[in-house]
C-alpha positions in Angstrom: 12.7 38.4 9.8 10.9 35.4 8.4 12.8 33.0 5.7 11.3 32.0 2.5 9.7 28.5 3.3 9.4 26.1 0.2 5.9 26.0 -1.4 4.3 22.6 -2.5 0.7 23.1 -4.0 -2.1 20.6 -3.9 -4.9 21.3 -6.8 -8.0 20.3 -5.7 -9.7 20.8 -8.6 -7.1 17.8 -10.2 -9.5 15.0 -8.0 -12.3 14.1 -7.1 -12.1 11.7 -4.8 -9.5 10.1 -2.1 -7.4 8.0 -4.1 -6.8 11.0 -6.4 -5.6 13.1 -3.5 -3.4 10.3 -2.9 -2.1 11.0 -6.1 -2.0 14.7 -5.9 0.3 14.4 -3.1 1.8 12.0 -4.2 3.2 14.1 -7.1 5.0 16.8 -4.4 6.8 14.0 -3.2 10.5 13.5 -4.6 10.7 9.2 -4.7 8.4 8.6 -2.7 4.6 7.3 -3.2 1.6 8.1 -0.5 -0.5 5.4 -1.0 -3.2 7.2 0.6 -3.1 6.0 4.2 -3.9 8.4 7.5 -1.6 7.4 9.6 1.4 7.2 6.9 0.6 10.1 5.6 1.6 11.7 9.4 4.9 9.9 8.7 5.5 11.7 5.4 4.6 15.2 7.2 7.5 14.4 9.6 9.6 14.3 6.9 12.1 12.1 5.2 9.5 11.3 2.3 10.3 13.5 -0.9 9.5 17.0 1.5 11.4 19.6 1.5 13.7 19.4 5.3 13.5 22.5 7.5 9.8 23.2 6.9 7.3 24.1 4.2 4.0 25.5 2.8 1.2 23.4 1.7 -0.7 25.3 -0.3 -4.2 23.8 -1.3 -5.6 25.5 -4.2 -9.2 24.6 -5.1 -9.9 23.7 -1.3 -13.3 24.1 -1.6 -13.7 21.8 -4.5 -11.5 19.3 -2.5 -13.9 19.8 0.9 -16.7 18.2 -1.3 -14.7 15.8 -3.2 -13.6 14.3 0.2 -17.0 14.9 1.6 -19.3 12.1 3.7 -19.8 9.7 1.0 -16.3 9.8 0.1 -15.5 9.4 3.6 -18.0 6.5 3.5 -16.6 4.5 0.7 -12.7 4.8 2.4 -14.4 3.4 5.9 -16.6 0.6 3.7 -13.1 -0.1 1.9 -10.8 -0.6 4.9 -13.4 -2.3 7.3 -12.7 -5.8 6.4 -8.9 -5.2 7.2 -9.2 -3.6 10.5 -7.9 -5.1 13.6 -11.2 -6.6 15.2 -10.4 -4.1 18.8 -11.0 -1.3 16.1 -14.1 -2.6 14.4 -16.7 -0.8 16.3 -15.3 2.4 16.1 -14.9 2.4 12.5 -18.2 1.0 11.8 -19.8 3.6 14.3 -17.8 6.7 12.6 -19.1 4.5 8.6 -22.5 4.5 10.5 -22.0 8.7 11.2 -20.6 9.1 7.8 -23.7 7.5 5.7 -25.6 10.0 7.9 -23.7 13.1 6.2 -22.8 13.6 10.2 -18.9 13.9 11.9 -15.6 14.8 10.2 -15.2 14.2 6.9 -12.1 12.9 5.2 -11.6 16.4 4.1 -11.5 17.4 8.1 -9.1 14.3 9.0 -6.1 15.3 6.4 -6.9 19.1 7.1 -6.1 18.2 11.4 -3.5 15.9 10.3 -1.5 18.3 8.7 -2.2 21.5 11.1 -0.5 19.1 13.6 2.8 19.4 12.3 2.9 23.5 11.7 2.3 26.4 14.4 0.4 25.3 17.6 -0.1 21.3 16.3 1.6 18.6 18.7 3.9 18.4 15.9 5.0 22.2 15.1 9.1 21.7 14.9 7.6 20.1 11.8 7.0 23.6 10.4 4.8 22.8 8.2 2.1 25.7 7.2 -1.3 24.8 5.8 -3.0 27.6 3.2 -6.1 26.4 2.5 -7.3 29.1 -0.8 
């Protein structure tokens, strides 16, 4: 028997673009604030952020709105926005993946926070995490 997980919902028709998703999730998170960076947001899926402990459901409504919103030139402006602050050993790679991005080529950011989260939920590095993405 499975138990009843905790649902938090993202509306993706409430944004359209990266720093409103940072808001949408923001709003699921009990006292804390996602300022809309990749690598904290792993942090928050491991819990300890305003999540529910033990495991939950994201549910993102309006995924398909949000898979354009956070398309390739969203994904473009976010890479022409943090290149001036990235460590100078990173620089080429996030120029060649802005390069790719102009291009309408490679993973959008849309792809990114999609992989990020499957990590922590069933077969992800991450699964004790028990987090489970429904993407509708």
């Amino acid at each position: 028997m499975t138990r009843d997980l905790p649902v938090l919902i993202v509306d993706g028709t409430r944004f359209s673009d990266f720093d409103g998703f940072a808001r949408e999730f923001s709003r699921l998170l009990s006292g804390y604030t996602w300022q809309g960076n990749l690598d904290a947001l792993n942090d928050v899926l491991r819990g300890g952020y305003g999540t529910p402990a033990d495991g939950w459901v994201l549910r993102w409504v309006g995924s398909e709105a949000s898979r354009a919103a956070l398309g390739h030139p969203e994904t473009a402006r976010r890479l022409e926005r943090i290149l001036p602050r990235v460590d100078p050993s990173n620089r080429a790679t996030v120029e060649a993946r802005l390069d790719e991005a102009r291009r309408g080529e490679g993973p959008t950011l849309f792809d990114e926070i999609v992989a990020i989260i499957r990590e922590h939920g069933p077969g992800g590095r991450e699964a004790a995490d028990g987090i489970r993405l429904e993407l509708s």
